[in-house]
C-alpha atoms as a printed R data frame, in Angstrom:
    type eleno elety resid chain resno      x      y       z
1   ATOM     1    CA   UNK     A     1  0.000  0.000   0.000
2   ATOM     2    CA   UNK     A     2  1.591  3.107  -0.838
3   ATOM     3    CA   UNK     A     3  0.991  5.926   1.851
4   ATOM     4    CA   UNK     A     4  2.270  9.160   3.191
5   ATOM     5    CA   UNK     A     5  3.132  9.332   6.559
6   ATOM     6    CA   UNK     A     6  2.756 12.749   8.680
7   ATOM     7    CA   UNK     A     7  6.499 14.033   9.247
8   ATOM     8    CA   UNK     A     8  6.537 13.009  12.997
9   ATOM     9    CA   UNK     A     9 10.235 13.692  14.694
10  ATOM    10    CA   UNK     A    10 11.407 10.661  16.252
11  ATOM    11    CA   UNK     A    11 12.102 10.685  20.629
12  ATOM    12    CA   UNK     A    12 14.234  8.263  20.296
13  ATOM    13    CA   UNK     A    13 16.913 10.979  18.903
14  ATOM    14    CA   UNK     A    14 15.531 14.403  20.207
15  ATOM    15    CA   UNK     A    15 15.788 12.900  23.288
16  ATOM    16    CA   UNK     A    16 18.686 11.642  23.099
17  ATOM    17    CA   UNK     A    17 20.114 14.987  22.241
18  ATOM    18    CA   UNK     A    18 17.598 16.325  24.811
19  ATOM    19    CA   UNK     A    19 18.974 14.467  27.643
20  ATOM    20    CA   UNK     A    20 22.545 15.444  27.512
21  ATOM    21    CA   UNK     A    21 21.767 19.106  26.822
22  ATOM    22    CA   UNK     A    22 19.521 18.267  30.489
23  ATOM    23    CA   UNK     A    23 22.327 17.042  32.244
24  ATOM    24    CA   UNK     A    24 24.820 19.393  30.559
25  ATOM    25    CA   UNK     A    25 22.577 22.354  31.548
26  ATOM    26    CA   UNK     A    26 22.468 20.594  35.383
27  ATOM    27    CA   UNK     A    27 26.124 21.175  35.649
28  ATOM    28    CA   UNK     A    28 25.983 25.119  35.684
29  ATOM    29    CA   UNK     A    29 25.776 27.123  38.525
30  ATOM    30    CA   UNK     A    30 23.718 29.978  39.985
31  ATOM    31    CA   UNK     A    31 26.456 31.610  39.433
32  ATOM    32    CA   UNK     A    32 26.576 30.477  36.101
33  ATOM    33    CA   UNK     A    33 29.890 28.876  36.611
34  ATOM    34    CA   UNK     A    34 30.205 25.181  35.039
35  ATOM    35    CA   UNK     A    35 31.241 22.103  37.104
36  ATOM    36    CA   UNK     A    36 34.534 21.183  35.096
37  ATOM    37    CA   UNK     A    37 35.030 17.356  35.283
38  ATOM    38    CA   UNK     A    38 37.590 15.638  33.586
39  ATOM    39    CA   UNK     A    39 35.600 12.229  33.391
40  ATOM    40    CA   UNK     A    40 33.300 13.679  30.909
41  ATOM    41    CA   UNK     A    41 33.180 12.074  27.423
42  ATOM    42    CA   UNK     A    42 34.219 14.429  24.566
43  ATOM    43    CA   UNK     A    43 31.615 14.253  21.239
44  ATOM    44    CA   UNK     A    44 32.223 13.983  18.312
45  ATOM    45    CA   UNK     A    45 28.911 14.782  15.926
46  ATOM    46    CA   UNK     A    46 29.763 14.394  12.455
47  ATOM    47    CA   UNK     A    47 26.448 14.707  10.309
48  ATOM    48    CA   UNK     A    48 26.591 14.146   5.888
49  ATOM    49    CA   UNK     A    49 23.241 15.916   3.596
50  ATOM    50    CA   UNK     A    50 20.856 13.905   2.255
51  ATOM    51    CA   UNK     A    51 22.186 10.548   2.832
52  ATOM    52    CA   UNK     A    52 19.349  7.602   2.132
53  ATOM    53    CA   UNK     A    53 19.938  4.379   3.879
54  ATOM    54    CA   UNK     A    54 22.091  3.061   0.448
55  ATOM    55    CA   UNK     A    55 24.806  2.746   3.547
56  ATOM    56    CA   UNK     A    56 26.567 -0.644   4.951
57  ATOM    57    CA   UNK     A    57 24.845 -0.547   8.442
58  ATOM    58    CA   UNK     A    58 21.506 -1.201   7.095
59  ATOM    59    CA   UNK     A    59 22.091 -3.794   4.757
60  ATOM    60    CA   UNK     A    60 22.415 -1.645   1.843
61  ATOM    61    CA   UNK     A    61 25.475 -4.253   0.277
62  ATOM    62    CA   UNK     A    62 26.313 -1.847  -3.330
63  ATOM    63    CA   UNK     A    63 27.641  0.936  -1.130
64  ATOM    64    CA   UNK     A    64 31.066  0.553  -0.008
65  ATOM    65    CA   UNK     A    65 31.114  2.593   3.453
66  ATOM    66    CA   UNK     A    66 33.978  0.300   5.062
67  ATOM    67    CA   UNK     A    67 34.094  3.261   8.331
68  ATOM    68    CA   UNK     A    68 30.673  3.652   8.540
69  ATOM    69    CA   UNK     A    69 30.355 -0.482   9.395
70  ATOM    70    CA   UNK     A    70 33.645  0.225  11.180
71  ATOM    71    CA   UNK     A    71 31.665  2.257  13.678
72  ATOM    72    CA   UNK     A    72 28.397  0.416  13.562
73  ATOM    73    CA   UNK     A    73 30.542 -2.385  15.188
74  ATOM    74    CA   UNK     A    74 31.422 -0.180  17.821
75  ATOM    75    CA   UNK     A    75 28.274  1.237  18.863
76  ATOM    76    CA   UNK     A    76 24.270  1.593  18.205
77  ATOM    77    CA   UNK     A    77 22.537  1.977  15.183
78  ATOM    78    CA   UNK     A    78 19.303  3.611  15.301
79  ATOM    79    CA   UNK     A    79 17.618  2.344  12.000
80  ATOM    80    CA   UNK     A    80 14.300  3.593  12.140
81  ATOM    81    CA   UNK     A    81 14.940  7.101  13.241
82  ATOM    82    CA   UNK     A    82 12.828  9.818  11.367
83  ATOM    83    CA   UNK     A    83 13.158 13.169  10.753
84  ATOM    84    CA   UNK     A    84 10.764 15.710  11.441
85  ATOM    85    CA   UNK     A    85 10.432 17.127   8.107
86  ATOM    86    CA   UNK     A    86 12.152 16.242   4.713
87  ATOM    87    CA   UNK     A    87 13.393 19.533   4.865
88  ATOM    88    CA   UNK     A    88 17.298 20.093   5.932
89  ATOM    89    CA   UNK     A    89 16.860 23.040   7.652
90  ATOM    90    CA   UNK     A    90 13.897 21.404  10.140
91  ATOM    91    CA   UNK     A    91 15.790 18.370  10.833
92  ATOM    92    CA   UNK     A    92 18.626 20.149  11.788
93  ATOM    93    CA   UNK     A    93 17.204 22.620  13.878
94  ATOM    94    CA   UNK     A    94 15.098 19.980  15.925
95  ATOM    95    CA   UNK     A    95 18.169 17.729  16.494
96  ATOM    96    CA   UNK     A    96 20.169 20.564  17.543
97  ATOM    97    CA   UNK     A    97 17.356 21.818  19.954
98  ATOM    98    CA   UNK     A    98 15.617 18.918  20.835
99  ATOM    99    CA   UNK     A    99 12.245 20.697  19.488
100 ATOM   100    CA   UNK     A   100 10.044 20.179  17.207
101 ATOM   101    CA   UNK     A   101  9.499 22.629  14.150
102 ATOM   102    CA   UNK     A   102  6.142 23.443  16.007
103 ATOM   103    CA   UNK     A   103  8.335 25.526  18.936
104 ATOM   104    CA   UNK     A   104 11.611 26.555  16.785
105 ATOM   105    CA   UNK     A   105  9.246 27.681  14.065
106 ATOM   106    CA   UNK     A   106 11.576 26.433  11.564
107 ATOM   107    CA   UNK     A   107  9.730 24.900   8.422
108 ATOM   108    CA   UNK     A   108 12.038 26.437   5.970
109 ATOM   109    CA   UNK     A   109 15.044 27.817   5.137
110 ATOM   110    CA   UNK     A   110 14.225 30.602   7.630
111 ATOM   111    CA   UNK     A   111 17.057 30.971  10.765
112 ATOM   112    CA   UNK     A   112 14.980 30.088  13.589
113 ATOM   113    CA   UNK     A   113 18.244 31.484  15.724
114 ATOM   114    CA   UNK     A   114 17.153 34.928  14.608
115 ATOM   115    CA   UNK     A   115 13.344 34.007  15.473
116 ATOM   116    CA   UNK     A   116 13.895 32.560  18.287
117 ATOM   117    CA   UNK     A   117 17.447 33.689  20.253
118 ATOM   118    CA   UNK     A   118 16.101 32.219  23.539
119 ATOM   119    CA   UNK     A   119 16.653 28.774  22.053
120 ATOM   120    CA   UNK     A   120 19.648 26.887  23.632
121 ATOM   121    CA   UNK     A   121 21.235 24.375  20.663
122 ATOM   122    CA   UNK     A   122 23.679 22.222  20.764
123 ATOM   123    CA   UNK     A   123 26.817 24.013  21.237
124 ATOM   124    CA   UNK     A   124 25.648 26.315  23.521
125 ATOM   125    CA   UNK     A   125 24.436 23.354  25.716
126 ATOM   126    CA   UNK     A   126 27.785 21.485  26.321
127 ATOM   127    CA   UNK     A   127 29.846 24.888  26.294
128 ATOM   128    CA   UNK     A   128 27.180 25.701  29.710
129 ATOM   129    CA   UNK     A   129 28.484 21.849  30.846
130 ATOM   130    CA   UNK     A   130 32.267 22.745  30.804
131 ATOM   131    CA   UNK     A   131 32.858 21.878  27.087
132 ATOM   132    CA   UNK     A   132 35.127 23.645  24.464
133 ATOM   133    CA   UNK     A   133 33.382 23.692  21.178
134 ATOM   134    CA   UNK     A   134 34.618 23.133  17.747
135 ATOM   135    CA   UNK     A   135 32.263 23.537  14.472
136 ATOM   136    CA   UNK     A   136 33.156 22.675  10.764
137 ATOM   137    CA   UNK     A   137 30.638 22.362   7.951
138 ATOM   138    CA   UNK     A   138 27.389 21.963   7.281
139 ATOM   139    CA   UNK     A   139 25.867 21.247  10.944
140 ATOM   140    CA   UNK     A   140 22.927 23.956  10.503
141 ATOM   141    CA   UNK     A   141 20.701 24.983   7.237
142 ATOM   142    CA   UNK     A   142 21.479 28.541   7.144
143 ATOM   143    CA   UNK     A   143 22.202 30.672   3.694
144 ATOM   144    CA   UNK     A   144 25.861 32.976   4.126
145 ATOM   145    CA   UNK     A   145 25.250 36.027   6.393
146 ATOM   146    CA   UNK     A   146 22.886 33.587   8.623
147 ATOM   147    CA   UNK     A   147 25.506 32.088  10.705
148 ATOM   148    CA   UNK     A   148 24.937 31.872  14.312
149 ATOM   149    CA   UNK     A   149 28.428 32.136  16.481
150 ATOM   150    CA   UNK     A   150 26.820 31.879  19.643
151 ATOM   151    CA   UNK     A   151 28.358 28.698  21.830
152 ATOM   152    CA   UNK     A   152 31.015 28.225  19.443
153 ATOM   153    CA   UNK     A   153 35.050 28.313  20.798
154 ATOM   154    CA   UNK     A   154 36.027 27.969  17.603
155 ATOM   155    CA   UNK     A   155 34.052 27.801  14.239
156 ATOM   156    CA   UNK     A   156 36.489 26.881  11.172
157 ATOM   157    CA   UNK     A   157 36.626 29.316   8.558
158 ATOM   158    CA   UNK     A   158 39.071 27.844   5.122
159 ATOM   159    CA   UNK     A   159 39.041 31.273   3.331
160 ATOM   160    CA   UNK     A   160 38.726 35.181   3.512
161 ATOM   161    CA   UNK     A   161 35.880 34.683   1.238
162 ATOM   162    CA   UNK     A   162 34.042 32.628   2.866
163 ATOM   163    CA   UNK     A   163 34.092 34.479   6.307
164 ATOM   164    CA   UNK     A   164 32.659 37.873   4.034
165 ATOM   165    CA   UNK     A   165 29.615 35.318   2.819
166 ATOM   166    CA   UNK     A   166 28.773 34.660   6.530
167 ATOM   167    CA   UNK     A   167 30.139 31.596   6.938
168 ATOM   168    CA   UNK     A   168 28.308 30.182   3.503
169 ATOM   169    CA   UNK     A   169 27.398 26.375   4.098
170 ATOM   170    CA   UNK     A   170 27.495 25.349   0.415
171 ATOM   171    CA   UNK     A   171 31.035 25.346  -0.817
172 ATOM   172    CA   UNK     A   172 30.183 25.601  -4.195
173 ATOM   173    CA   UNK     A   173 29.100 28.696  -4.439
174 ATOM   174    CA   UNK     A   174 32.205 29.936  -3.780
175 ATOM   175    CA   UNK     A   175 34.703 30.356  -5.947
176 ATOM   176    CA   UNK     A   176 38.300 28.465  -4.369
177 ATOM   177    CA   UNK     A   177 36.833 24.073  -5.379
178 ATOM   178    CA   UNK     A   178 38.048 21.914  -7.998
179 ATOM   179    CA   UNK     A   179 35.329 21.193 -10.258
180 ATOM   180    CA   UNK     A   180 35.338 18.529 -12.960
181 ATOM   181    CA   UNK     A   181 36.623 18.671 -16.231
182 ATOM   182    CA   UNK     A   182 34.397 19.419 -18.320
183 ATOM   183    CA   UNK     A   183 32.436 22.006 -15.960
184 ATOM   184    CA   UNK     A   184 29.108 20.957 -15.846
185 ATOM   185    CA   UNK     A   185 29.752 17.388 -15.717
186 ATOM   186    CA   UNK     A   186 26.948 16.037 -15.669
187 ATOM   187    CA   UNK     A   187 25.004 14.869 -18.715
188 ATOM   188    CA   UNK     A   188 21.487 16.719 -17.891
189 ATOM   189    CA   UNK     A   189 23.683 19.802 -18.720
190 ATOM   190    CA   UNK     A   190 25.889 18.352 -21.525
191 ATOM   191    CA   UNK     A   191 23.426 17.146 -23.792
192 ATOM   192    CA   UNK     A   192 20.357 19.183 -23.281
193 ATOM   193    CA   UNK     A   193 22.124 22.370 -23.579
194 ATOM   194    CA   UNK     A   194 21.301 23.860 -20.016
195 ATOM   195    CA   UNK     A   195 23.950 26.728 -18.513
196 ATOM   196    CA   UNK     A   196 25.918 25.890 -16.208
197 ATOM   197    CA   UNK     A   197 25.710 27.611 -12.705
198 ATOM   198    CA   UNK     A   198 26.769 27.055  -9.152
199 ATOM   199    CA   UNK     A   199 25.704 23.499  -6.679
200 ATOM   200    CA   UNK     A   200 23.750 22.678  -9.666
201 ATOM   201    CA   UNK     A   201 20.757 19.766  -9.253
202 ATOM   202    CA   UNK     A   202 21.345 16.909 -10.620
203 ATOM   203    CA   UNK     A   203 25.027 17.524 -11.218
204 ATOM   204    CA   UNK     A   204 27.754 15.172 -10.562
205 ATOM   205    CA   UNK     A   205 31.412 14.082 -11.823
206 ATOM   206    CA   UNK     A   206 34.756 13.289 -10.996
207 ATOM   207    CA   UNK     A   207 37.501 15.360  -9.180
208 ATOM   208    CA   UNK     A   208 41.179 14.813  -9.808
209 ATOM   209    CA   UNK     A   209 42.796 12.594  -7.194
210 ATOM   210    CA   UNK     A   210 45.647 15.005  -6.670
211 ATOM   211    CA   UNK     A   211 42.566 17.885  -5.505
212 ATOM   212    CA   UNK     A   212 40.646 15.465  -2.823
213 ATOM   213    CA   UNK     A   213 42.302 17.829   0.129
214 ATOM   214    CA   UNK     A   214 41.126 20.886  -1.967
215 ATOM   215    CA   UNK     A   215 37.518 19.802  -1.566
216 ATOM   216    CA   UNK     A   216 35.764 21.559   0.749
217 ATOM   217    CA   UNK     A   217 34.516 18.203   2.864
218 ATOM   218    CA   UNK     A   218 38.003 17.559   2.920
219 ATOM   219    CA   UNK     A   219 39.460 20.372   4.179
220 ATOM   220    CA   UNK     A   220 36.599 20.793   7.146
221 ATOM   221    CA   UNK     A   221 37.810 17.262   7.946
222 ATOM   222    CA   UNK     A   222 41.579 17.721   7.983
223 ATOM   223    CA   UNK     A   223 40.768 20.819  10.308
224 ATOM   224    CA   UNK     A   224 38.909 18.502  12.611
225 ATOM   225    CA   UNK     A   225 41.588 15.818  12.612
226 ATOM   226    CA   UNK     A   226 44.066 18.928  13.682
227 ATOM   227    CA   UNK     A   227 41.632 19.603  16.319
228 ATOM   228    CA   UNK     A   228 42.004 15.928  17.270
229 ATOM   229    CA   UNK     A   229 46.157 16.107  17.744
230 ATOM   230    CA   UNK     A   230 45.889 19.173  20.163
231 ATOM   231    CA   UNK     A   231 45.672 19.117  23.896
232 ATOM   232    CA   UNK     A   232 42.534 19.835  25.549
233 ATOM   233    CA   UNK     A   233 42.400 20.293  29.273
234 ATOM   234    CA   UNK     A   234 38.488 20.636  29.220
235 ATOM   235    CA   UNK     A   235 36.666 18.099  27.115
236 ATOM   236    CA   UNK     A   236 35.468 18.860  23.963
237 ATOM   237    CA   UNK     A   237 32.175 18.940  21.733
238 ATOM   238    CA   UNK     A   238 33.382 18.625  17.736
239 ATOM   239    CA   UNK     A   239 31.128 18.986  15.271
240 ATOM   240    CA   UNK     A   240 31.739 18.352  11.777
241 ATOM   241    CA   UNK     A   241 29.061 18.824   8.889
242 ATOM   242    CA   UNK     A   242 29.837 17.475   5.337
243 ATOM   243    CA   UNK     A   243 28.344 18.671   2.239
244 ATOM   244    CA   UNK     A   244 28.925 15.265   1.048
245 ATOM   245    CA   UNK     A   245 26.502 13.646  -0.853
246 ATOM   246    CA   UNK     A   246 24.325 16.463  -1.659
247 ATOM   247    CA   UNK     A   247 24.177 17.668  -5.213
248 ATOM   248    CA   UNK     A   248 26.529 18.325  -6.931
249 ATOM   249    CA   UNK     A   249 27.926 14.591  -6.694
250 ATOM   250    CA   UNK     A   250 31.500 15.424  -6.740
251 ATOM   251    CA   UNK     A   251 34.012 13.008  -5.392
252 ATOM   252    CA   UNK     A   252 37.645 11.841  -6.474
253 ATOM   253    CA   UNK     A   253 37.714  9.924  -9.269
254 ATOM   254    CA   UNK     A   254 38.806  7.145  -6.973
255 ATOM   255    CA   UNK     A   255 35.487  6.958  -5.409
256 ATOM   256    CA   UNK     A   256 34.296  6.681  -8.781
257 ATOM   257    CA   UNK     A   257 36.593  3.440  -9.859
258 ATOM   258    CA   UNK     A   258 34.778  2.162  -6.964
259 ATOM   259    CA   UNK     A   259 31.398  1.246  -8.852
260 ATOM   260    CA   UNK     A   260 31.738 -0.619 -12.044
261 ATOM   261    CA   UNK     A   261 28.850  1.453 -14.133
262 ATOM   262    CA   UNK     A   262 27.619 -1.835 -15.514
263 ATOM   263    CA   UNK     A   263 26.855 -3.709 -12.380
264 ATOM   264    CA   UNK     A   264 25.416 -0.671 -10.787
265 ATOM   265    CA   UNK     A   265 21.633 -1.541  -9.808
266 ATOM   266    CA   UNK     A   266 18.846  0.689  -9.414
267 ATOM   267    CA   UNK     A   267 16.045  0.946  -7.186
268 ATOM   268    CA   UNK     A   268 13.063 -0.604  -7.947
269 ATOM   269    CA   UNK     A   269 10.190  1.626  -9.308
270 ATOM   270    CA   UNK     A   270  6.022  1.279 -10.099
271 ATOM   271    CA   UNK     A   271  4.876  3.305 -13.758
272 ATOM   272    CA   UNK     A   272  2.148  3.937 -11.751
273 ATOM   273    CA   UNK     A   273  3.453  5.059  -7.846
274 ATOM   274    CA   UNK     A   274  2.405  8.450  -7.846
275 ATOM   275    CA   UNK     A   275 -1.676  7.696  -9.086
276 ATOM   276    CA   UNK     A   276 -3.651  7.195  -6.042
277 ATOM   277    CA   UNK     A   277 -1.855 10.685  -4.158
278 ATOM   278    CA   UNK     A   278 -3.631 13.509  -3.598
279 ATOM   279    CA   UNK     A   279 -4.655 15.667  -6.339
280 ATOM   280    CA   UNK     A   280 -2.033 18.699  -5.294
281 ATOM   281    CA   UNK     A   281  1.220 16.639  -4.237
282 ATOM   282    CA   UNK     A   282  0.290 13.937  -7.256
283 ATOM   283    CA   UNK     A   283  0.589 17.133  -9.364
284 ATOM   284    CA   UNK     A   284  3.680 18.570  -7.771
285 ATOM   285    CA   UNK     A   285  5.436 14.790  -7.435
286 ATOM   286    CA   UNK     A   286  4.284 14.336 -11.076
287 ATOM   287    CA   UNK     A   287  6.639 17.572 -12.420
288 ATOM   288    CA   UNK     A   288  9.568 16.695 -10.329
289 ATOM   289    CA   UNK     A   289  8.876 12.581 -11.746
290 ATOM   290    CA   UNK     A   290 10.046 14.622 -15.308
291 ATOM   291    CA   UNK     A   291 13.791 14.706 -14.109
292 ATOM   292    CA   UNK     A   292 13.835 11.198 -13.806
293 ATOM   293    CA   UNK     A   293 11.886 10.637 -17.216
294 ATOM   294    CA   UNK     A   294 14.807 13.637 -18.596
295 ATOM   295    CA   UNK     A   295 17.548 10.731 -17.259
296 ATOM   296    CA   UNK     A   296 16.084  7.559 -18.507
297 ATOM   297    CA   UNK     A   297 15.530  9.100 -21.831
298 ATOM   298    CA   UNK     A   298 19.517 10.566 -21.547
299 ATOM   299    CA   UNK     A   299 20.479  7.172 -20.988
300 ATOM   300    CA   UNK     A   300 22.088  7.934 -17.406
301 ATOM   301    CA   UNK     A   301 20.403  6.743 -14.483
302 ATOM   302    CA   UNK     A   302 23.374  4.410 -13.354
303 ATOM   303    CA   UNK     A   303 25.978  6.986 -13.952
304 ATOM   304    CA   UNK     A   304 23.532  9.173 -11.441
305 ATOM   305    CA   UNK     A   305 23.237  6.121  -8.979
306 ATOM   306    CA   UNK     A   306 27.156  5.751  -9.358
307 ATOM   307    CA   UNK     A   307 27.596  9.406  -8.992
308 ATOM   308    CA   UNK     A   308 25.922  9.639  -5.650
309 ATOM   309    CA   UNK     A   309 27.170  6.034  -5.108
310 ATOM   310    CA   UNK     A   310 30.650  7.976  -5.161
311 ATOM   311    CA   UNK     A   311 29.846 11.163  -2.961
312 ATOM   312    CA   UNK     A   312 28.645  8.564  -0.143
313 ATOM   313    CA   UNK     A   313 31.471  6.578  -0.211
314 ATOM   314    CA   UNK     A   314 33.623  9.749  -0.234
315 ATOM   315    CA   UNK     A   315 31.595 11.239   3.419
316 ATOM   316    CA   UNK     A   316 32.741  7.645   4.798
317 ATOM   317    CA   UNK     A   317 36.328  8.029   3.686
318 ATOM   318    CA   UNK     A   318 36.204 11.616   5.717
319 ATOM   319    CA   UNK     A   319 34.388  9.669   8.483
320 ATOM   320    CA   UNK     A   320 37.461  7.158   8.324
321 ATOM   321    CA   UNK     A   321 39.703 10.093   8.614
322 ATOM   322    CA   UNK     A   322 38.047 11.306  11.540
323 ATOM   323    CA   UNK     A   323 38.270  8.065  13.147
324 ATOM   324    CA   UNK     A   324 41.860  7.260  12.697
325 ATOM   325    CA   UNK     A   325 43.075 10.269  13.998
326 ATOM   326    CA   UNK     A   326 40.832  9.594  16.921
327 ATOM   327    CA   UNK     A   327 42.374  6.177  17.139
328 ATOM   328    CA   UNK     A   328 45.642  7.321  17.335
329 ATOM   329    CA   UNK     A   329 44.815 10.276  19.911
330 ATOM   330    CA   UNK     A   330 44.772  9.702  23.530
331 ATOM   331    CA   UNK     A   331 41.220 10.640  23.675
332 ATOM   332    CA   UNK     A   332 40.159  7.234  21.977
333 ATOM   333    CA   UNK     A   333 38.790  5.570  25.292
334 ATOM   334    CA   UNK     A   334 36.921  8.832  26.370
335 ATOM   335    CA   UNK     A   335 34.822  9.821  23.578
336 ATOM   336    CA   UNK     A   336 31.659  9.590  21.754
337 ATOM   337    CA   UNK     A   337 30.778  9.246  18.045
338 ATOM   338    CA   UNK     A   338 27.624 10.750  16.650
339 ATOM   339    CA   UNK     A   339 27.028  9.992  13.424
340 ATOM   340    CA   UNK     A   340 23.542 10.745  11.569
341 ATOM   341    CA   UNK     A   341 22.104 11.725   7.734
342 ATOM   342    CA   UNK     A   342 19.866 15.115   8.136
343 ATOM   343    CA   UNK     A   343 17.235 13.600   5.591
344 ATOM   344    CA   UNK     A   344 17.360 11.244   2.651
345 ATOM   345    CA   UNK     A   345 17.787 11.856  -0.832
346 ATOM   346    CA   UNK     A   346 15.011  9.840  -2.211
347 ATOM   347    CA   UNK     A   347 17.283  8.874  -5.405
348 ATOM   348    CA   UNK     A   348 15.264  7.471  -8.049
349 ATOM   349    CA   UNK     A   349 12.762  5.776  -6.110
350 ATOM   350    CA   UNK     A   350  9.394  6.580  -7.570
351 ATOM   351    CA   UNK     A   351 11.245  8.473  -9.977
352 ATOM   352    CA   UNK     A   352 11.982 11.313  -7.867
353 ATOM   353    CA   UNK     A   353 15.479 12.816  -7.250
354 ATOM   354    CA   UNK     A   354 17.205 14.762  -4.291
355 ATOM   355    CA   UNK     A   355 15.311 15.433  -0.917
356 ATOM   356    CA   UNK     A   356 12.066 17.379   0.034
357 ATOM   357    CA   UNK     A   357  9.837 14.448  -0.762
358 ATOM   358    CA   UNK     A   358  6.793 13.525   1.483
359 ATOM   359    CA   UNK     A   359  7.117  9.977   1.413
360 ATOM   360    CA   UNK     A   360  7.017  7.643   4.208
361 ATOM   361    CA   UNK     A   361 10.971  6.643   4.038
362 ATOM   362    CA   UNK     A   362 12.327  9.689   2.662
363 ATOM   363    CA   UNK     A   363 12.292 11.028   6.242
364 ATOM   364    CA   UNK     A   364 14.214  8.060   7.713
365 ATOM   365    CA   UNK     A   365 17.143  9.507   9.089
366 ATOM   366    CA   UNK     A   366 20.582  7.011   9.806
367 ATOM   367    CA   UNK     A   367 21.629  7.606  13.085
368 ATOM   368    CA   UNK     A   368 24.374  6.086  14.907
369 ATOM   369    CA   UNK     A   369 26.410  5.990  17.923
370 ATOM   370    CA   UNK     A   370 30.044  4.695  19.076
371 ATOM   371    CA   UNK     A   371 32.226  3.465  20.129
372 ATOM   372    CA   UNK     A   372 30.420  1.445  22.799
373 ATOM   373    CA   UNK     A   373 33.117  1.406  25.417
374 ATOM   374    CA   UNK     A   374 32.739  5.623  25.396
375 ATOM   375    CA   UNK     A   375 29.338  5.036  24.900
376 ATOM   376    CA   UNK     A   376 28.638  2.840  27.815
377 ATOM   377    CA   UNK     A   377 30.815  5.257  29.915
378 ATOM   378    CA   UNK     A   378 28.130  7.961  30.023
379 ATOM   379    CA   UNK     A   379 25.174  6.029  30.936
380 ATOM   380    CA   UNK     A   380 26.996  5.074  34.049
């Protein structure tokens, strides 16, 4: 039976979240002085845009995410977690508040920081419990000038420009990334004669191996790993938000060689899925279904599949990073993992591409947490 479900926000991570800001929050003062304890775990929250479950963990076996099963191993996979909205910006804000979009009033791409300043998120919540904070990345929905500093030690910055954008969460609207050769890439653009622009839809190719610490997922993670090396006499909340795989699907070409093209499968898909919605979203779900028709008709639906195929298994390699340099830090037995997916890109399945579809599974979110000696250290 094909069904939409209402975009309900799953407890099992808002209060998850919710929880630790609680006991966080518990630690401060009247005199608004934190309780500094040495015992407490540091976190590490490292979150990828519009990941669908096409992931190791949950049994998706054409992806090759090697650190993401790494850390499954160590810890606890949440596989039925859901977002509250299909939306980035929603998700985000509810799992860095621990609200639903009902009280941030975030249903958009609208700062609910700037709505709503009373809100305490994430970073503002450990940095009250004694934390030092680190941000990278995508870990908010926020268009440049929208950044909110507030709880942050230290927010990484990679250029000049991108500080004068306000902090701009898409990379590729700026102007310092590799980009493939040709520029667009992607055959919607090459063969139907479309310009060329900036974080184009439904582009994707490959970046020279030489430029994969150019990238801007990259860079935010080789900053983190740096982060990782230093000495911290407080513990310390890092969070790390790749761009990785959102559109454009740009990854090394290694990530590429990964996927042989003509083995690649693609998700099943009915002629007639969209017929019994509603009159308004079969309408709406109908026009976007014309992308997909655009790709069969190119020819190019498993070069798309590989393509994002490519960008996930890229976000694991910068997860691997993360995790290695952890490994080989003496903060290895003392700290948390966070790992979840914002909202899925409903690739291809019933012919609709990217995110910001209503369906029933295109708001499951993969969550996960490890390793589950830190892990089991904080429930104590």
């Amino acid at each position: 039976m094909k069904y939409i479900l209402k975009m309900l926000l799953c407890p099992c991570i808002i209060l998850m979240f919710g929880s630790a800001m609680n006991v966080l929050q518990a630690k401060v003062n009247d005199d608004g002085k934190s309780n500094k304890s040495t015992n407490q775990p540091n976190v590490i929250f490292f979150s990828t845009d519009d990941l669908n479950d096409w992931v190791g963990p949950l049994g998706y076996n054409q992806a090759k995410t090697p650190n993401l099963d790494r850390l499954a191993k160590q810890g606890v996979v949440f596989s039925y977690a859901h977002a509250p909205c299909v939306f980035c910006a929603p998700s985000r804000a509810a799992i860095t508040t621990g609200m639903n979009a009902s009280t941030t009033g975030c249903y958009g791409e609208d700062p609910f920081q700037y709505d709503h300043p009373d809100l305490t998120t994430m970073q503002m919540a450990f940095k009250q419990g004694g934390y030092t904070t680190y941000g990278a990345g995508k870990i908010y929905h926020h268009r440049g000038g929208f950044v909110d500093l507030r709880g942050w030690d230290k927010y990484f910055s990679r250029s000049q420009e991108m500080r004068d954008m306000g902090w701009e969460m898409n990379g590729y609207h700026m102007n310092d990334v590799p980009l493939p050769n040709p520029y667009p890439y992607s055959p919607y653009y090459t063969k139907t004669g479309r310009e060329g622009g900036s974080a184009l839809h439904l582009e994707w190719g490959p970046i020279a191996n030489e430029q994969e610490d150019d990238m801007v997922d990259a860079m935010r993670t080789n900053w983190a790993c740096d982060i990782l090396q230093q000495k911290h006499n407080k513990p310390f909340f890092l969070a790390l938000g790749m761009y990785s795989p959102h559109y454009p699907n740009y990854a090394p070409q290694k990530y590429f060689d990964m996927y042989d093209l003509d083995a690649i499968r693609l998700p099943p898909f009915k002629e007639d899925d969209l017929d019994d919605l509603p009159d308004g979203i079969r309408k709406r779900m109908t026009n976007r279904s014309k992308q997909h028709q655009e790709l069969e008709e190119l020819g190019v639906l498993k070069e798309a599949v590989r393509a994002y195929l490519a960008s996930v298994s890229f976000a694991d390699a910068m997860l691997g990073r993360v995790m290695d340099a952890l490994d080989a830090s003496k903060y290895k037995n003392n700290t948390i993992i966070v790992f979840f997916g914002a909202t899925r890109a409903f690739t291809m399945a019933k012919k609709c591409t990217g995110a910001n579809i209503p369906f029933g599974s295109a708001h499951r979110m993969f969550h996960l947490s490890g390793p589950a000696k830190a892990f089991l250290k904080i429930k104590k």
